[in-house]
DSSP file (Angstrom, degrees, kcal/mol; ACC not computed):
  #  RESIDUE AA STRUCTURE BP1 BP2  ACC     N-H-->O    O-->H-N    N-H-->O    O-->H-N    TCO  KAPPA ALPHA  PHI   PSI    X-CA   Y-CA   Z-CA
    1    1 A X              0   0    0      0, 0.0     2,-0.8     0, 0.0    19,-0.0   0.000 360.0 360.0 360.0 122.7  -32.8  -13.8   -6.5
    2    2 A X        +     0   0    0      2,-0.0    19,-6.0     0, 0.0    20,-0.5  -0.556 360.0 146.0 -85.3  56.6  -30.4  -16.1   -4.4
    3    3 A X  E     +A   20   0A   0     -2,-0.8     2,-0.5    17,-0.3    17,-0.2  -0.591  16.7 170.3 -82.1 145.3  -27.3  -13.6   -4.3
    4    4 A X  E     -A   19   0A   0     15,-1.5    15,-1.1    -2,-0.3     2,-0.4  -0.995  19.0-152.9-145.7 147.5  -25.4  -13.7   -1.4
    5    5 A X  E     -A   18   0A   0     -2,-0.5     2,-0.3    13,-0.2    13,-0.2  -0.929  12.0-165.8-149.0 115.1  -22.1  -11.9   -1.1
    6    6 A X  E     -A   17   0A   0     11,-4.0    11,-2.2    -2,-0.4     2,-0.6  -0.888  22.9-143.4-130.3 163.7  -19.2  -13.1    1.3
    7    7 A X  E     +A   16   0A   0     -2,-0.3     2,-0.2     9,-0.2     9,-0.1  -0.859  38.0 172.1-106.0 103.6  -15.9  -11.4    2.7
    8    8 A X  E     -A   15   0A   0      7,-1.1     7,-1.8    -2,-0.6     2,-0.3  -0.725  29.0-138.7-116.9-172.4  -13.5  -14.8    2.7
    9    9 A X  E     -A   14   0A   0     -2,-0.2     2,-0.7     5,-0.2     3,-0.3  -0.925  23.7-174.9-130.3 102.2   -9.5  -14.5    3.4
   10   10 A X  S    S-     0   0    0      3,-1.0    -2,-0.0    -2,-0.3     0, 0.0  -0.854  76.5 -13.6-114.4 122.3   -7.5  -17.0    0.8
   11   11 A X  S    S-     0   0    0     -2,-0.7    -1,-0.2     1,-0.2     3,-0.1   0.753 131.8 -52.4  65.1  37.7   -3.9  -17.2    1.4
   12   12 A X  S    S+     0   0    0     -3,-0.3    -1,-0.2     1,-0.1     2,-0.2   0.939 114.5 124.8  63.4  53.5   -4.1  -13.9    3.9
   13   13 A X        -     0   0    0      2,-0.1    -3,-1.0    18,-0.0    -1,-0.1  -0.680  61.5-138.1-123.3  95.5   -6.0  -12.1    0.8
   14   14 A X  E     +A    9   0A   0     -2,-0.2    16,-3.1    -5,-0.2     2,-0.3   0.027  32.1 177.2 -86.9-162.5   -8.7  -10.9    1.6
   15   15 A X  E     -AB   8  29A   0     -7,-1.8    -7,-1.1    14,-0.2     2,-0.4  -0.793  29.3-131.2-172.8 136.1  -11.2  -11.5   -1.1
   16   16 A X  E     -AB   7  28A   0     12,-2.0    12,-1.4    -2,-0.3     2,-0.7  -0.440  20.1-168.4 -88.4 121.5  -15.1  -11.0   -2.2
   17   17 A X  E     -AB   6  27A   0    -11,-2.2   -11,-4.0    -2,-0.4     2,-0.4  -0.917  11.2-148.8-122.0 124.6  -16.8  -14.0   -3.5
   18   18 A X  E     -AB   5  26A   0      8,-2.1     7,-6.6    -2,-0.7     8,-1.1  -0.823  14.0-161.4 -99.3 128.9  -20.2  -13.3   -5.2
   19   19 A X  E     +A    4   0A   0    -15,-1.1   -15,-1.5    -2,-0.4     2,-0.3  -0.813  11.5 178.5-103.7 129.9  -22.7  -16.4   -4.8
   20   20 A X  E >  S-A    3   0A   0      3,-0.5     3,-3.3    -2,-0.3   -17,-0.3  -0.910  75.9  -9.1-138.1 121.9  -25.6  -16.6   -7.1
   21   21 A X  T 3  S-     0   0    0    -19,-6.0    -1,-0.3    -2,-0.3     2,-0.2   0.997 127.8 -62.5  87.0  33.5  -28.0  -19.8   -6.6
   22   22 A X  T 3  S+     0   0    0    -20,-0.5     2,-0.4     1,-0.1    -1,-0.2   0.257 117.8 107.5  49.0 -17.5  -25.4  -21.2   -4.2
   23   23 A X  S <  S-     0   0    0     -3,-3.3    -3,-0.5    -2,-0.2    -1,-0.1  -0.769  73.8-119.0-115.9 141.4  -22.6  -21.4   -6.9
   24   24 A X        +     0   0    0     -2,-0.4    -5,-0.3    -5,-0.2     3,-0.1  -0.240  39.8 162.4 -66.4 136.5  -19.7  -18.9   -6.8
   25   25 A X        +     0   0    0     -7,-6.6    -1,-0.2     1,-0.3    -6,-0.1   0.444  56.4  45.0-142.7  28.9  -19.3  -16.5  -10.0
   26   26 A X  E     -B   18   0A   0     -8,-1.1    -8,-2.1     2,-0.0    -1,-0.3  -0.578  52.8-175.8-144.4  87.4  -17.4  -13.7   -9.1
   27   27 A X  E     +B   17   0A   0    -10,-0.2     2,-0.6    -2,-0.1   -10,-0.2  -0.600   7.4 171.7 -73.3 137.5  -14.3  -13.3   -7.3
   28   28 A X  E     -B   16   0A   0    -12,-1.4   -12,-2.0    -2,-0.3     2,-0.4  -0.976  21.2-139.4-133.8 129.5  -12.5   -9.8   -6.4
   29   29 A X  E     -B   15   0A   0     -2,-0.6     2,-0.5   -14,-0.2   -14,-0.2  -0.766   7.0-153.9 -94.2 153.4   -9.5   -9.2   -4.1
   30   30 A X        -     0   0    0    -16,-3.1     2,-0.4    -2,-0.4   -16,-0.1  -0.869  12.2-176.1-104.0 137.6   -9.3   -6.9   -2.2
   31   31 A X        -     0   0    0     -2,-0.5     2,-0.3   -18,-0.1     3,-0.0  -0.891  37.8 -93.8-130.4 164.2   -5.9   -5.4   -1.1
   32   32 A X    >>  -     0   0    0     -2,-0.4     4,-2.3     1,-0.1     3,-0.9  -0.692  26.2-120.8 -74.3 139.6   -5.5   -2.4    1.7
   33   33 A X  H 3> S+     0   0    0     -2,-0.3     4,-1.9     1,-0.2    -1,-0.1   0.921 118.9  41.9 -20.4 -73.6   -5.3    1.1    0.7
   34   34 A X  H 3> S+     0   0    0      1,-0.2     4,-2.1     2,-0.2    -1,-0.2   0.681 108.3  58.9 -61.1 -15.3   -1.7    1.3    2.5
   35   35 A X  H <> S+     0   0    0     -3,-0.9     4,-3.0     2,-0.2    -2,-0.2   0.986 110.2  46.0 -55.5 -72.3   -0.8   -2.3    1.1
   36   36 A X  H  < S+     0   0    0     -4,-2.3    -2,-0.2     1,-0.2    -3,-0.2   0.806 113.7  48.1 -40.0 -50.1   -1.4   -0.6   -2.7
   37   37 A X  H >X S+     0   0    0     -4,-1.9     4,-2.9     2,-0.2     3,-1.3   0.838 111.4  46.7 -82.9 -49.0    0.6    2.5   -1.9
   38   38 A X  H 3X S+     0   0    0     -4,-2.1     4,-2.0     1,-0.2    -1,-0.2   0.926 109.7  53.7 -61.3 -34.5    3.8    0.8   -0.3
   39   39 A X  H 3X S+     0   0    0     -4,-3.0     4,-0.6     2,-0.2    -1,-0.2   0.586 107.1  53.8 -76.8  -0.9    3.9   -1.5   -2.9
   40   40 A X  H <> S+     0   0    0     -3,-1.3     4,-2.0     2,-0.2    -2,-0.2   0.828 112.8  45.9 -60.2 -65.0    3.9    1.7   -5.4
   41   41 A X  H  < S+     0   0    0     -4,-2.9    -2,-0.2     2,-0.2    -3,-0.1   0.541 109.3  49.6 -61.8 -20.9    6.6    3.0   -3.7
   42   42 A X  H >X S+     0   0    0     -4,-2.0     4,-2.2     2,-0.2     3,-1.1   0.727 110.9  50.6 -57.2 -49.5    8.6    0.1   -3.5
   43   43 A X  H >< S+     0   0    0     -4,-0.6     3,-3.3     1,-0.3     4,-0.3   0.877 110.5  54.8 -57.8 -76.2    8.3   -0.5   -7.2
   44   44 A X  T 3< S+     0   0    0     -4,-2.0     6,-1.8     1,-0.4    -1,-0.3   0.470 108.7  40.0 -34.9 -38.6    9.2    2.8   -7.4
   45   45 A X  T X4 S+     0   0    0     -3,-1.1     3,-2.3     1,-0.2    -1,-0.4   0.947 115.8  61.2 -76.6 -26.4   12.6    2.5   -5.4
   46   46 A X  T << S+     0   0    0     -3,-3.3    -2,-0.2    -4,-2.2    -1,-0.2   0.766 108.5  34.8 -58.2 -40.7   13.0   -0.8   -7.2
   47   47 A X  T 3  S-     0   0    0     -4,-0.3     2,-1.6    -5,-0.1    -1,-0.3  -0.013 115.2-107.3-141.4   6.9   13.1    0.3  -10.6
   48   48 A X  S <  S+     0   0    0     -3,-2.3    -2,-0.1     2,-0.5    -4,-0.0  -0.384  89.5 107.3 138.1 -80.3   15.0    3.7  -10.0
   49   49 A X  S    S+     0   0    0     -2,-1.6     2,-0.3     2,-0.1    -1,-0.2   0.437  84.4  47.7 -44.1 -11.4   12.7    6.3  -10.4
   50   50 A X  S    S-     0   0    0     -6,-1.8    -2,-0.5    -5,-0.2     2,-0.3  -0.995  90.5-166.5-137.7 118.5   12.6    7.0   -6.4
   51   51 A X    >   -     0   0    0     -2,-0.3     3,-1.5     1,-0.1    45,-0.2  -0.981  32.0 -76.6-109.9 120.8   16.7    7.0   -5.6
   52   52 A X  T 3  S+     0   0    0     -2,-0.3    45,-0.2    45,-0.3    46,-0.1   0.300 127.3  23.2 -14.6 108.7   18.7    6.9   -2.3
   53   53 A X  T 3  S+     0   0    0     43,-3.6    -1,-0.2     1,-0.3    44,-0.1   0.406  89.8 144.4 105.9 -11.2   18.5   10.3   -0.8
   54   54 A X    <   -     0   0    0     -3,-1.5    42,-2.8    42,-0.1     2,-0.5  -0.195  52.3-126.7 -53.7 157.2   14.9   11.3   -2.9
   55   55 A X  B     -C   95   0B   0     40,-0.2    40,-0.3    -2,-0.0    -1,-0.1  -0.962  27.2-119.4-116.6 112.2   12.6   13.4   -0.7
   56   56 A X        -     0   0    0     38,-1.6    38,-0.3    -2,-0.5     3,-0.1  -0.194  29.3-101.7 -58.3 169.9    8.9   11.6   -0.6
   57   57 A X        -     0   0    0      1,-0.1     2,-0.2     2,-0.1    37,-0.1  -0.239  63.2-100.3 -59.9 176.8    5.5   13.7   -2.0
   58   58 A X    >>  -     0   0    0     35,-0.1     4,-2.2    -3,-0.0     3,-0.8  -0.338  25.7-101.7 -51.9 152.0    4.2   14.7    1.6
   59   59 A X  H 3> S+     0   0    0      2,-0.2     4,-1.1     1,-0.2    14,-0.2   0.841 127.6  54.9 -40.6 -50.7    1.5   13.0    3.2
   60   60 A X  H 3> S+     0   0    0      2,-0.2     4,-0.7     1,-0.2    -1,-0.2   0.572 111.5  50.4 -48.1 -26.4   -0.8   15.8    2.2
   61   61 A X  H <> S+     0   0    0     -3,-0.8     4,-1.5     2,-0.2     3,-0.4   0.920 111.8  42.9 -95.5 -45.5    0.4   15.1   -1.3
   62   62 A X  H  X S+     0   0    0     -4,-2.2     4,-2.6     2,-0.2     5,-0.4   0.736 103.4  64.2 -74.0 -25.0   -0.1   11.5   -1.3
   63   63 A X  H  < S+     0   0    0     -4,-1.1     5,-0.4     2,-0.2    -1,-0.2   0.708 110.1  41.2 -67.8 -29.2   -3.3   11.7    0.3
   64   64 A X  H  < S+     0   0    0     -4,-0.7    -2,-0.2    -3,-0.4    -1,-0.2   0.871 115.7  47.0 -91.5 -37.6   -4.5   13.6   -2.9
   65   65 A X  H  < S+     0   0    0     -4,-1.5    -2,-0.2     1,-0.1    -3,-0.2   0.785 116.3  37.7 -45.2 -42.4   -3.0   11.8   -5.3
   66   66 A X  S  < S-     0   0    0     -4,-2.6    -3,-0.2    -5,-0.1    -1,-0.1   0.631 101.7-124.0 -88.0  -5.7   -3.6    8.7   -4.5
   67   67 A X  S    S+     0   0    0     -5,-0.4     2,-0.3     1,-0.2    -3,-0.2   0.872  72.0 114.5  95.7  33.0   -7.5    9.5   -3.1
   68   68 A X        -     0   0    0     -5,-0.4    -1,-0.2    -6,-0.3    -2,-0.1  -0.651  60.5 -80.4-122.5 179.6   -6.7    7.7    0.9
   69   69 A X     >  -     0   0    0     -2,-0.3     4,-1.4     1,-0.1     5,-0.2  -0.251  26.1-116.6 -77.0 157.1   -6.4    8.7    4.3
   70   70 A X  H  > S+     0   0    0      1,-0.2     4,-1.3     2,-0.2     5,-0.3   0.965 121.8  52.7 -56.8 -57.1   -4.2   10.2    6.4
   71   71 A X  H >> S+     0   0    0      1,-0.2     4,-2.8     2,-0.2     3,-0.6   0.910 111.1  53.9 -58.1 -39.9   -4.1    6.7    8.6
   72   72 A X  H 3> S+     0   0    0      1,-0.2     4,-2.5     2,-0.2     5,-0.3   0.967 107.7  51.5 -50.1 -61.4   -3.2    4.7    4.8
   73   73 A X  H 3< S+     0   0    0     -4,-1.4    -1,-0.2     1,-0.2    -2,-0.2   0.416 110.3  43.7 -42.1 -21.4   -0.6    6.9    4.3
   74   74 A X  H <X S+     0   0    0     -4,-1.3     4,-2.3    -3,-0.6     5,-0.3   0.760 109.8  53.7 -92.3 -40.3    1.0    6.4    7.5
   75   75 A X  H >X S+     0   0    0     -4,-2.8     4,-3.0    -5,-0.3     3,-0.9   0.995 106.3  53.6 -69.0 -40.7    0.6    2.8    7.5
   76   76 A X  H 3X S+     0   0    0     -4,-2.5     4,-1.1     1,-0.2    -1,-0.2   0.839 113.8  51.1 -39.1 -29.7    2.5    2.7    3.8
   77   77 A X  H 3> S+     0   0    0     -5,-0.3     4,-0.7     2,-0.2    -1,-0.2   0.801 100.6  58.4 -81.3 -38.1    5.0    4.6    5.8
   78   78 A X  H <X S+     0   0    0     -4,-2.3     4,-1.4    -3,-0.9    -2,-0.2   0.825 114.8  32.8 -48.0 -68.7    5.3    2.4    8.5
   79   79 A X  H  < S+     0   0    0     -4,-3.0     4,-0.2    -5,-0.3    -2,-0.2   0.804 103.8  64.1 -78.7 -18.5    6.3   -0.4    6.6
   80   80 A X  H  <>S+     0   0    0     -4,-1.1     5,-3.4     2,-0.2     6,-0.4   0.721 110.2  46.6 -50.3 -58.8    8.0    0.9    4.2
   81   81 A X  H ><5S+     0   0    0     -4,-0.7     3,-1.3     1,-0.2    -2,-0.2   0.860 103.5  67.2 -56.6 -35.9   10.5    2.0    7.5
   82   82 A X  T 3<5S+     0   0    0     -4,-1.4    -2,-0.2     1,-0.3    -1,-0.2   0.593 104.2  40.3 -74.5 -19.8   10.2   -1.4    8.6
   83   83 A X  T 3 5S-     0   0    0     -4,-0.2    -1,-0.3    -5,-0.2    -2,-0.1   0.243 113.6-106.7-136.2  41.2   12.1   -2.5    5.7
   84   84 A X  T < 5S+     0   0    0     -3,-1.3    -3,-0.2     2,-0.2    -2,-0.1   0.912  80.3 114.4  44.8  59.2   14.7   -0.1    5.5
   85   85 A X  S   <S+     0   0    0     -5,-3.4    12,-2.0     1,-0.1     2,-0.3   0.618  77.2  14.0-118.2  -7.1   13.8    2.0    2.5
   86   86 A X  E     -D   96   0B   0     -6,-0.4     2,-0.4    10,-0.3    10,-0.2  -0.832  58.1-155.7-132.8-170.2   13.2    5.1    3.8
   87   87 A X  E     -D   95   0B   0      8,-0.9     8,-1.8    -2,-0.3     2,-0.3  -0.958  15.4-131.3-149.1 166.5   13.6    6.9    6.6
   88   88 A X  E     -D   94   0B   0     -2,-0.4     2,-0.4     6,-0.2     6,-0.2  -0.985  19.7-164.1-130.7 132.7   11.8   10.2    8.5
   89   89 A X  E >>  -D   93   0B   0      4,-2.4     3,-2.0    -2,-0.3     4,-0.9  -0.935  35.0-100.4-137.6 114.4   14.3   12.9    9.7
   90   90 A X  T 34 S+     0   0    0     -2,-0.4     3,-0.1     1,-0.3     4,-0.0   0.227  99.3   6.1 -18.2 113.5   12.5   15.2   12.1
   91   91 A X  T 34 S+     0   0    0      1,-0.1    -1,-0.3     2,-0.0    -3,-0.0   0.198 126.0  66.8 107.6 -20.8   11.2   18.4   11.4
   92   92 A X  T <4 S-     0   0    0     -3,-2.0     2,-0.2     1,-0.3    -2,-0.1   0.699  91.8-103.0 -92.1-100.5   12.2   17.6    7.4
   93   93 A X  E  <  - D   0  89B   0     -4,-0.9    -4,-2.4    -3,-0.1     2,-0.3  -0.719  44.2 -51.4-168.0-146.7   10.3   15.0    5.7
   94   94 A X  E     - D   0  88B   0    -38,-0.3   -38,-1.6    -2,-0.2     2,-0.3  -0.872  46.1-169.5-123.3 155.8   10.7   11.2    4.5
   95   95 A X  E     -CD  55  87B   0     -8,-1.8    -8,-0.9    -2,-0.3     2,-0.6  -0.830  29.6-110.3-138.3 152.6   13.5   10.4    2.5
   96   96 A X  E     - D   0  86B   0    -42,-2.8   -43,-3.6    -2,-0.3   -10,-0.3  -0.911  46.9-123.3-109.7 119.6   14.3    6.9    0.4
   97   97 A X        -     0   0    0    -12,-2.0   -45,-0.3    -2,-0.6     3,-0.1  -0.182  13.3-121.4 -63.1 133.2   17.4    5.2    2.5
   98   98 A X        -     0   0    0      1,-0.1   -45,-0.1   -46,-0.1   -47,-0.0  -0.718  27.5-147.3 -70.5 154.9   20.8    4.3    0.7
   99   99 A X  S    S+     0   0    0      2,-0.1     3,-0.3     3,-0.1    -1,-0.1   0.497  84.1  54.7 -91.2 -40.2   20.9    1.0    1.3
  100  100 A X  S    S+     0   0    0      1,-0.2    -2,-0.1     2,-0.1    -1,-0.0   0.835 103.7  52.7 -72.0 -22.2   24.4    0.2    1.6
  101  101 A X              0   0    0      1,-0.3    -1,-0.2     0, 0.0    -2,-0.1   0.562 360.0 360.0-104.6 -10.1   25.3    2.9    4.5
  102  102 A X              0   0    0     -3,-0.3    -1,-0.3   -18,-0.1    -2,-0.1   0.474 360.0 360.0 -79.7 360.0   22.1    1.0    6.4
């Protein structure tokens, strides 16, 4: 068998292109854990269901529900801050930011 299997990046995605014989005949993308999970939670503020002034699952919570790491969870969290929809208020928990009062 002439299989080969390579890790490329197209358009900053990355993504697995299976070679069989030289000619590609499989693609998968691949996205990051934390990637998936912020963009969950963003739909989620988008569309409602998660409202200015909601209180996120925990970390512990998300980490079991969605099957990831402590480090996933943080990085979803991380950006998520970075573009002012929630916010972490010490000692509490994470919160989804009103938008207007930002």
């Amino acid at each position: 068998l002439d299989y080969v299997e390579r890790l490329l990046v197209v358009d900053g995605t990355p993504v697995t292109v299976i070679y069989y014989s030289g000619e590609p005949v499989r693609e998968k993308k691949m996205t990051a854990k934390y990637v998936k999970l912020a963009d969950t939670i963003r739909e989620q503020i988008k569309s409602g269901e998660l409202r200015p002034g909601d209180k996120l699952p925990s970390i512990s919570q998300l980490r079991e529900e969605y099957g990831i790491s402590y480090g996933s969870v943080r990085g979803a969290m991380l950006v998520l801050k970075a573009e002012g929809l929630i916010e972490g208020r010490q000692g509490e928990a994470v919160y989804v930011k009103d938008r207007e009062a930002s």
